[in-house]
C-alpha positions as a Python dict, from the first residue, in 0.01 Angstrom:
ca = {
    (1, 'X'): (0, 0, 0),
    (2, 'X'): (-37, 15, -388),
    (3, 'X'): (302, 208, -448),
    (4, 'X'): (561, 23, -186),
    (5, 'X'): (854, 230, -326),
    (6, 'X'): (641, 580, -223),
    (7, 'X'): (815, 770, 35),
    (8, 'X'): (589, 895, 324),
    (9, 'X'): (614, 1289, 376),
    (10, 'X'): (467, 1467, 668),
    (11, 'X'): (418, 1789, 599),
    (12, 'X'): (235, 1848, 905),
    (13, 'X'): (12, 2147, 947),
    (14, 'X'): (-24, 2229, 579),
    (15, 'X'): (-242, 2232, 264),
    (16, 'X'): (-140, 2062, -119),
    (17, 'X'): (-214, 2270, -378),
    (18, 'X'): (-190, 2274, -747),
    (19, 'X'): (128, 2473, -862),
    (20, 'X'): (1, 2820, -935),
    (21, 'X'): (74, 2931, -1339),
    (22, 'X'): (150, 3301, -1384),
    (23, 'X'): (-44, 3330, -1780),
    (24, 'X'): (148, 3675, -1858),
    (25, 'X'): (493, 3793, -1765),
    (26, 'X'): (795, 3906, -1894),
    (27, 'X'): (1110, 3745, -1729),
    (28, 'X'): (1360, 3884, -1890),
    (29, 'X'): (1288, 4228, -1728),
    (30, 'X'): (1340, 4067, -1418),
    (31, 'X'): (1638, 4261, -1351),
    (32, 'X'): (1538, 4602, -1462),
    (33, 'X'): (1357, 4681, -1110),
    (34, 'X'): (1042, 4832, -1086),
    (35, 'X'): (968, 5186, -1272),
    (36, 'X'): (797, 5475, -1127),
    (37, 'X'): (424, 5524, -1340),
    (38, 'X'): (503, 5814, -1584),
    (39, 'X'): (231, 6039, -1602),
    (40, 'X'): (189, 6025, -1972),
    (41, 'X'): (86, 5598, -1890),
    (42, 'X'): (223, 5348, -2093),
    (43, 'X'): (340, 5518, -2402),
    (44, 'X'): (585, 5707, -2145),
    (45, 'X'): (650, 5384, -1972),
    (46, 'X'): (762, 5229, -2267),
    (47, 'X'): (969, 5508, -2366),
    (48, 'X'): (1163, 5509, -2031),
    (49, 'X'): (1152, 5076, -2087),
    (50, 'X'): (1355, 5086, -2365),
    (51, 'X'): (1602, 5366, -2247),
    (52, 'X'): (1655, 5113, -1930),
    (53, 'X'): (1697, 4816, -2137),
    (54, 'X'): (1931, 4975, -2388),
    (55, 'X'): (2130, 5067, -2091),
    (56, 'X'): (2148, 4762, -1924),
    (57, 'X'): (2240, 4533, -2234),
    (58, 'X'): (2549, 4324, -2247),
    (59, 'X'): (2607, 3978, -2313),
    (60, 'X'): (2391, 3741, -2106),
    (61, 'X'): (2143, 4014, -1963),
    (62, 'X'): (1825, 3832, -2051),
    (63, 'X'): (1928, 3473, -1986),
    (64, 'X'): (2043, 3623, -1639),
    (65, 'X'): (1724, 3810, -1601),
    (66, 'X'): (1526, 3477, -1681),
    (67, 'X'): (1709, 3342, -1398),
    (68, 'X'): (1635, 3539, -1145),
    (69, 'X'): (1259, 3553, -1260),
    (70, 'X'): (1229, 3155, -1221),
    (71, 'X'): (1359, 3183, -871),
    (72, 'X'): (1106, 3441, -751),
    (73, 'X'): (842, 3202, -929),
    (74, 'X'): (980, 2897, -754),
    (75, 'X'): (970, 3127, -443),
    (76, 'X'): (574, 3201, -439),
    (77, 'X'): (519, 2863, -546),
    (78, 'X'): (443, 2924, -929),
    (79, 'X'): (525, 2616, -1140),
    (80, 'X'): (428, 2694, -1482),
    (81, 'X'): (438, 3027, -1683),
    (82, 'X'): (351, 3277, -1998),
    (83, 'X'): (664, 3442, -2037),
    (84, 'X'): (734, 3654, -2327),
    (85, 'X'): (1033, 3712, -2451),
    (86, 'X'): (1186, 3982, -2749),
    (87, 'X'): (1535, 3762, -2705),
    (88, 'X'): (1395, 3404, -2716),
    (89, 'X'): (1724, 3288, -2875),
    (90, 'X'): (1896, 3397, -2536),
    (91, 'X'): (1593, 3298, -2282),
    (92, 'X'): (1507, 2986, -2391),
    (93, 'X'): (1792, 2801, -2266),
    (94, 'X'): (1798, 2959, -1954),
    (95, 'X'): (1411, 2868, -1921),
    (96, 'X'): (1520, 2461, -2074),
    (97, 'X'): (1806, 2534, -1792),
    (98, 'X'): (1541, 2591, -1525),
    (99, 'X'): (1278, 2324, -1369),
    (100, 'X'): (986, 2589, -1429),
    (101, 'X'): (698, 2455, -1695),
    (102, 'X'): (679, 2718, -1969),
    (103, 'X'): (539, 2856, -2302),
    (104, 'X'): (797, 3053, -2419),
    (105, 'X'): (610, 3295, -2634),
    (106, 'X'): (889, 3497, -2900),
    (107, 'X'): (778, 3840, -2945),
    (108, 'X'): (761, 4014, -3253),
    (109, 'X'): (758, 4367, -3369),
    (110, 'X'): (679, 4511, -3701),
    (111, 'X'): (636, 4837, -3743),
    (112, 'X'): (855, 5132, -3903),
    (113, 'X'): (1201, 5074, -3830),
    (114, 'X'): (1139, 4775, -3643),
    (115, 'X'): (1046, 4588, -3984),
    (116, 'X'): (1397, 4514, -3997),
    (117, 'X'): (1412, 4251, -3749),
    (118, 'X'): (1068, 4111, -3860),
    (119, 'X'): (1181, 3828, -4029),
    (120, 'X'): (1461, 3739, -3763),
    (121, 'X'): (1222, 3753, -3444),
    (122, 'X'): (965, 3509, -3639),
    (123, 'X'): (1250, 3268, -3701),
    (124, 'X'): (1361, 3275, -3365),
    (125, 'X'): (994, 3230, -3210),
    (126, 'X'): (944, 2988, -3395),
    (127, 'X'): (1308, 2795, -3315),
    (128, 'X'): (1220, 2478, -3141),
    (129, 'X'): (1548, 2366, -3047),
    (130, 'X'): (1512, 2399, -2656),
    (131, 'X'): (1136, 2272, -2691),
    (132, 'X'): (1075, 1963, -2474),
    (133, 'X'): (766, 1863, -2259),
    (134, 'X'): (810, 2099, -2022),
    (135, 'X'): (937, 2401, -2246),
    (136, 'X'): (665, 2473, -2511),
    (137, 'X'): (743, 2744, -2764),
    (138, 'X'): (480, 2998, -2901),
    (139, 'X'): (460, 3294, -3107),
    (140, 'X'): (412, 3698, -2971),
    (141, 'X'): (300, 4002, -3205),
    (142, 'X'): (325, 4272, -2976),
    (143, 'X'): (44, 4495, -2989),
    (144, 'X'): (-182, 4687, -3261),
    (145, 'X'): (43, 4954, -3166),
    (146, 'X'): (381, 4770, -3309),
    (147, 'X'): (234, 4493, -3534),
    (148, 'X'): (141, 4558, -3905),
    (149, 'X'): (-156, 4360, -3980),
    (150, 'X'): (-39, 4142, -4248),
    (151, 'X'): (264, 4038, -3965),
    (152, 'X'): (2, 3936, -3769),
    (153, 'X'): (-190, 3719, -4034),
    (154, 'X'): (146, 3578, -4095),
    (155, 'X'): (211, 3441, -3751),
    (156, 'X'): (-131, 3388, -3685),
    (157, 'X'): (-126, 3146, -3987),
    (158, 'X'): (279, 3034, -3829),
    (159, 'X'): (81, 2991, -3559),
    (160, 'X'): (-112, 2718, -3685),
    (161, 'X'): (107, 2520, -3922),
    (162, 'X'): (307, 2475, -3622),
    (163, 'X'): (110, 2390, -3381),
    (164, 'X'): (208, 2700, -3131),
    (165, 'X'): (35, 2940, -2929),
    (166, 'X'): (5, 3272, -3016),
    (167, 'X'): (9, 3563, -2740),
    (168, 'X'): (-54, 3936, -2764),
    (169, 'X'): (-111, 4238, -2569),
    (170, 'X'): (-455, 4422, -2673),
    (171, 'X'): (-682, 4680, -2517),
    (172, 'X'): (-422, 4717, -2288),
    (173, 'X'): (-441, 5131, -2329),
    (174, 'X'): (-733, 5375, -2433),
    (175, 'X'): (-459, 5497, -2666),
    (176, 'X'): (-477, 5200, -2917),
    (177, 'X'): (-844, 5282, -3022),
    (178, 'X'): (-708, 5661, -3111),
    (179, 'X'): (-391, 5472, -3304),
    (180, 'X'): (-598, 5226, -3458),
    (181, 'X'): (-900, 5508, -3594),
    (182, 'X'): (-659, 5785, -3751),
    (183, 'X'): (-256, 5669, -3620),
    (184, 'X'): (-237, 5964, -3368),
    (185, 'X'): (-250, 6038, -3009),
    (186, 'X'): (-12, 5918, -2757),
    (187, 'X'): (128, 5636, -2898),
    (188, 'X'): (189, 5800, -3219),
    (189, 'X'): (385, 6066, -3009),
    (190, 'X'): (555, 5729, -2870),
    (191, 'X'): (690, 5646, -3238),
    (192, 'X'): (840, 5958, -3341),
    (193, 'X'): (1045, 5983, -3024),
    (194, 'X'): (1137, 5630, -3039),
    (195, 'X'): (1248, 5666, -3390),
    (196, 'X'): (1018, 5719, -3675),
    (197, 'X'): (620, 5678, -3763),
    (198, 'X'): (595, 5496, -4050),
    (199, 'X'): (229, 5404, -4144),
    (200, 'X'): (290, 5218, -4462),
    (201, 'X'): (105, 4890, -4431),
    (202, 'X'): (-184, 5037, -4209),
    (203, 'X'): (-565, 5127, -4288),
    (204, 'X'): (-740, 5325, -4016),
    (205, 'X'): (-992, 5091, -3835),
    (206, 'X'): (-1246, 5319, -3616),
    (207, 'X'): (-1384, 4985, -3457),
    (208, 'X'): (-1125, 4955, -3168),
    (209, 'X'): (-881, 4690, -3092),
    (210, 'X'): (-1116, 4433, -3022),
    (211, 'X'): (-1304, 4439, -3344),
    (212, 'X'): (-968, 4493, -3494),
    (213, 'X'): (-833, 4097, -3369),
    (214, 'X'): (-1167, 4003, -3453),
    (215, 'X'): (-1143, 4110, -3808),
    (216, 'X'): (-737, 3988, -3799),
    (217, 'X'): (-874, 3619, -3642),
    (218, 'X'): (-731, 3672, -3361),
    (219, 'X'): (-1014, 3611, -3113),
    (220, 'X'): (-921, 3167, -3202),
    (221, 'X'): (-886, 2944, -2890),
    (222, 'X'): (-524, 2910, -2928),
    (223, 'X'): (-472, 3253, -2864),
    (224, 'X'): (-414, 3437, -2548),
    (225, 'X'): (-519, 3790, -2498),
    (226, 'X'): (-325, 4038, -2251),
    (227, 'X'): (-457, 4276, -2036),
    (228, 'X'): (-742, 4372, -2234),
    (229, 'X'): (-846, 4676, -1961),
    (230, 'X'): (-1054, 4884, -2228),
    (231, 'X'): (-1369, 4693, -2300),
    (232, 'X'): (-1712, 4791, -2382),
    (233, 'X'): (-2032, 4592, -2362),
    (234, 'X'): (-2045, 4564, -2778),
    (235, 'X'): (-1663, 4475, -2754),
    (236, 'X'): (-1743, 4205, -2459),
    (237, 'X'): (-2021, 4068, -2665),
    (238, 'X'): (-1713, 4019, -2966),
    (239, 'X'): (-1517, 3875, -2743),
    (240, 'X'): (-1765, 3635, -2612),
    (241, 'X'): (-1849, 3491, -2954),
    (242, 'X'): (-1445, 3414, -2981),
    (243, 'X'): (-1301, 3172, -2781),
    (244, 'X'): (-985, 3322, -2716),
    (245, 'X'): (-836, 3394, -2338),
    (246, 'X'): (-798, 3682, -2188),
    (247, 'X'): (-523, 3709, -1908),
    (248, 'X'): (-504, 3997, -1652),
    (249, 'X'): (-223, 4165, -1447),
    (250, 'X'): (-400, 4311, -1158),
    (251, 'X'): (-117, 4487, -990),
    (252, 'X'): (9, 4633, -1298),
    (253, 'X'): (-355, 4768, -1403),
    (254, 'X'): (-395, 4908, -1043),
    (255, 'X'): (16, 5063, -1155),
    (256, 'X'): (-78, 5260, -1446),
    (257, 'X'): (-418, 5352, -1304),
    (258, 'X'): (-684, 5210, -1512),
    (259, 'X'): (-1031, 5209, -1517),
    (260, 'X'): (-1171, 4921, -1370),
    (261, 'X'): (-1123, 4586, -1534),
    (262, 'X'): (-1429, 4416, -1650),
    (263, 'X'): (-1329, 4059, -1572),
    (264, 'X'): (-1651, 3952, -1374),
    (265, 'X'): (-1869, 4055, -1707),
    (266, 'X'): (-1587, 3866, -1915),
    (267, 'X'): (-1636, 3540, -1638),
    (268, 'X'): (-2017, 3570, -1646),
    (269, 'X'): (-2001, 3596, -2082),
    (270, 'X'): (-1838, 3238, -2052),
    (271, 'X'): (-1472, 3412, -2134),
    (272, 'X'): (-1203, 3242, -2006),
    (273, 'X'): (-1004, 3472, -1747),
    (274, 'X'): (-666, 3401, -1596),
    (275, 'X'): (-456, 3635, -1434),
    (276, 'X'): (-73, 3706, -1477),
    (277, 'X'): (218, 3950, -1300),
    (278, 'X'): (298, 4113, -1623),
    (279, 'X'): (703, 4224, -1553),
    (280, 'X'): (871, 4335, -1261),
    (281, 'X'): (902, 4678, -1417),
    (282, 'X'): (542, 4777, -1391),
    (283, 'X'): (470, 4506, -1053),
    (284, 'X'): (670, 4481, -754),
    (285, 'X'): (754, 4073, -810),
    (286, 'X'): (626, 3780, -997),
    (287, 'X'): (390, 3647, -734),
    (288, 'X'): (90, 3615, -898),
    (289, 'X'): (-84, 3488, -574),
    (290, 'X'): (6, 3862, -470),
    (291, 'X'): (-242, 3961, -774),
    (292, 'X'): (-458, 3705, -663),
    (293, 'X'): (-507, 3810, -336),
    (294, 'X'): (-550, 4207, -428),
    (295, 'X'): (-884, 4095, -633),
    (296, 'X'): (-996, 3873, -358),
    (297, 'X'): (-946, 4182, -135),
    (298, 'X'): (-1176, 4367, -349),
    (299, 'X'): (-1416, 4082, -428),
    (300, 'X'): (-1510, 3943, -151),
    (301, 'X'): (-1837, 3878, -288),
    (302, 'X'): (-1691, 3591, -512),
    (303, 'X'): (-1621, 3240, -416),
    (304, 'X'): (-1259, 3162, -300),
    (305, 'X'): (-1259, 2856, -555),
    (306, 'X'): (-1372, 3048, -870),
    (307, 'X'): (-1085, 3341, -802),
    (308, 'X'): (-872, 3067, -741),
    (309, 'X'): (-920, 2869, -1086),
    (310, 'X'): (-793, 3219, -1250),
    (311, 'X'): (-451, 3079, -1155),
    (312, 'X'): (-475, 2741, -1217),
    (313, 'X'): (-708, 2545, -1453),
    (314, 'X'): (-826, 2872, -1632),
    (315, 'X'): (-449, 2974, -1614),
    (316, 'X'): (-379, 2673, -1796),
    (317, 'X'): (-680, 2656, -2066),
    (318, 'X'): (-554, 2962, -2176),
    (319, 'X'): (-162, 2805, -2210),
    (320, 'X'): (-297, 2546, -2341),
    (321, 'X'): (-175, 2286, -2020),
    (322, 'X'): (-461, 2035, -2061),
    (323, 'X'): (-312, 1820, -1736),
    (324, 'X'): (-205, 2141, -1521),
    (325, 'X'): (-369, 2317, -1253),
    (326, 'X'): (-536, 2080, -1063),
    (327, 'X'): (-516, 1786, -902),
    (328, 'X'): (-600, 1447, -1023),
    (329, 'X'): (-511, 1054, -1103),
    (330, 'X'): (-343, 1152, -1439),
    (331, 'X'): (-248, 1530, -1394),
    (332, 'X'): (110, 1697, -1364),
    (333, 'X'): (247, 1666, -1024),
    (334, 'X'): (335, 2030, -1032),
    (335, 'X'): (234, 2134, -651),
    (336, 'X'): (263, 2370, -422),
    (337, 'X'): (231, 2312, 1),
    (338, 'X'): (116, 2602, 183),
    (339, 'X'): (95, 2651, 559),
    (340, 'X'): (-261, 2585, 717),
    (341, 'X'): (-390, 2547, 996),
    (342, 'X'): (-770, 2615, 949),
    (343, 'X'): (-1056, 2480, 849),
    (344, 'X'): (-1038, 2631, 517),
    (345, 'X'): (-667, 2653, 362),
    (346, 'X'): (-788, 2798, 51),
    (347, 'X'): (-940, 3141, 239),
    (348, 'X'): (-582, 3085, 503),
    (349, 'X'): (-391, 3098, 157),
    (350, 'X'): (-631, 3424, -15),
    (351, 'X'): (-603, 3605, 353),
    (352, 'X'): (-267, 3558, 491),
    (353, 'X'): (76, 3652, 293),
    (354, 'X'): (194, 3326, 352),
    (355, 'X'): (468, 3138, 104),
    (356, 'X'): (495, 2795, 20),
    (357, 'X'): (695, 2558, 234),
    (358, 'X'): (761, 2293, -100),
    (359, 'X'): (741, 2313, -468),
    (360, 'X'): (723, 2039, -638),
    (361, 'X'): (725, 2034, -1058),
    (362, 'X'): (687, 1642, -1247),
    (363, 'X'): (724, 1506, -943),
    (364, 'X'): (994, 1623, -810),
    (365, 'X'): (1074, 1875, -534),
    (366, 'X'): (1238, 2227, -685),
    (367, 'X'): (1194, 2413, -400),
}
C-alpha cells in the first residue's frame, strides 16, 4: 500500500535470502580448470600455476576468465565478491562490465625478479578509473613468500591515503614460517626454479607469519587475511588483539590437505571469520555455499545462523560492505531466492544442493 508502483512477485514455495559474498577468490583463473594437488603442496602448485597461465595467455584471457567467473557466481547466487587480480588493468572492466558487487583487490609481487613490475602493479591497483559504487578497488601484496617488507609498508601506507582495502594471503602454508626464519625450505626451492632467489631486502624473522604482519601492521581492520591454516594458540592470541579478518577457503584447504583450520577458536577469540572459494584451480567452482555446506557437514554442532553469517555480514565486515549481507529497511537489495519448502529454509538451504531460482543485485534481477 505504501509503494503503489511495487510490482507483486510470487515466488511461491521459496525462501529470500541475502546475496551470498564469496571474501576470497581469484576470477581470472576461472578458465584454467581445476589442477590435480601436487605432492610437494602449494609451492608445486604454484609452480605448475604459472606454467598453465603462461600457456594460456593471449590477449583478453583474464577479462574472459572474469567473465565466466561472474556467471558461475550469479549461478550459486553470490552477489558480491573478493576477487584478486595480478591483471587488474584487464579485469576491472570486465568486473565494471558485469552486475556482480566487487572489491577488486590488484595484486602485487615484489620479490627477486619480480621487483621489476613492482612499481607498475601498485599503479595499476591503485587505478580507480572503473571504480563506482558497486566496483570498489583495493590493494594485494601477495604473500611473505613474494612481498619484500618495505613493499608491504608501502601499500599498507597506499592503503590508507587512499582509502582502499588491503588483502593478502598469510599462514596459508607451514612453509612460510621456514621462509620467513632462515629463506629456505620449499618455497625457497619454489624461487630458484621459478627464476632466481634473491634475498636482498629481507631479515630472517623466526616469529612466523603472524607475528611477522603484526610487526609489518598488517593485523589493521581494513585488512583482510587469507587462508591463514597454520595458527598456534600464541599466534591466535596476536591475532585476536588485531582487528583484521581472516577469510577461509574450505574446499581448497580440504585440496591441499591441511591440518585442520582453527576457525571456531578464531570465532570464539572475537576474530572475524568469513569464508571464500579461493580459484577454480585449487576448488571445483566458485560456489561458496558449496564451502559452506562442507563445514556445516562437519559442524553440526554449530548453529545454522552463525555458519551462515560467515558468508554474509561477516563476509562483508571483512570487505568492508557496511549495508551488505543482510536484510534490512536501508540495506543493499542484493538477494538471493532459494527453493523451500520446510519449516526451516536456512537448514533446507545448508542440507540440500539446491541453487537459487532469482538473483537479484541493487534491486534489480541479474539472474
Amino acid at each position: 500500500r505504501r509503494h503503489h508502483r511495487a510490482q507483486h512477485i510470487d515466488l511461491g514455495r521459496a525462501a529470500i535470502f541475502p546475496g551470498l559474498i564469496n571474501a576470497h577468490t581469484h576470477l581470472e583463473l576461472t578458465s584454467l580448470g581445476n589442477m590435480p594437488c601436487p605432492a610437494g603442496g602449494l609451492p608445486e602448485w604454484i609452480i605448475e600455476l604459472r606454467r598453465r597461465r603462461n600457456e594460456a595467455q593471449k590477449p583478453g584471457f583474464a577479462a574472459e576468465a572474469v567473465r565466466m567467473g561472474v556467471e558461475q557466481c550469479l549461478r550459486f547466487g553470490v552477489t558480491a565478491v573478493g576477487d584478486v587480480s595480478l591483471y587488474c588493468n584487464e579485469t576491472r572492466a570486465a568486473l565494471a562490465a558485469s552486475p556482480l558487487r566487487a572489491v577488486s583487490f590488484g595484486e602485487v609481487l615484489a620479490l627477486g625478479p619480480a621487483c621489476a613490475h613492482t612499481d607498475d602493479q601498485i599503479r595499476n591497483a591503485l587505478d580507480a578509473a572503473h571504480a563506482s559504487s558497486r566496483l570498489r578497488i583495493g590493494i594485494g601484496p601477495h604473500a611473505p613468500y613474494t612481498v619484500k617488507p618495505e613493499v608491504y609498508r608501502r601499500c599498507l601506507r597506499l592503503a590508507g591515503e587512499h582509502g582502499v582495502m588491503l588483502a593478502t594471503h598469510l599462514a596459508e602454508t607451514p612453509f612460510e614460517r621456514e621462509f620467513l626464519a632462515g629463506h629456505s625450505g620449499p618455497l625457497r626451492v619454489m624461487w630458484e626454479r621459478i627464476s632466481t632467489f634473491d634475498s636482498r631486502g629481507l631479515e630472517p624473522f623466526a616469529g612466523g607469519p603472524i607475528r611477522y604482519a603484526g610487526a609489518l601492521g598488517l593485523l589493521d581492520e581494513r585488512v583482510l587475511l587469507a587462508h591463514v591454516n597454520c595458527c598456534d594458540d600464541g599466534e591466535l592470541e596476536v591475532l585476536a588483539r588485531g582487528r583484521a579478518s581472516v577469510v577461509w577457503c574450505p574446499r581448497t584447504h580440504r585440496y591441499f590437505g591441511h591440518r585442520p583450520h582453527r576457525w571456531r577458536d578464531m570465532l570464539a577469540a572475537g576474530i572475524n571469520v568469513a569464508l571464500g572459494t579461493d580459484s577454480c584451480a585449487s576448488a571445483p567452482d566458485l560456489n561458496v555455499l558449496a564451502d559452506l555446506r562442507l563445514v556445516h557437514a562437519s559442524a553440526g554442532d554449530v548453529a545454522p545462523a552463525m555458519l551462515w553469517e560467515m558468508v554474509t555480514v561477516r563476509a562483508a565486515r571483512a570487505l568492508g560492505m557496511e549495508k551488505a549481507g543482510f536484510l534490512a529497511p536501508g540495506a543493499l537489495a542484493d538477494l538471493a531466492v532459494f527453493p523451500s519448502g520446510g519449516a526451516d529454509p536456512l537448514r533446507d538451504v545448508l542440507e540440500e544442493q539446491s541453487l537459487p531460482v532469482q538473483v537479484w543485485i541493487d534491486g534489480a534481477r541479474v539472474r
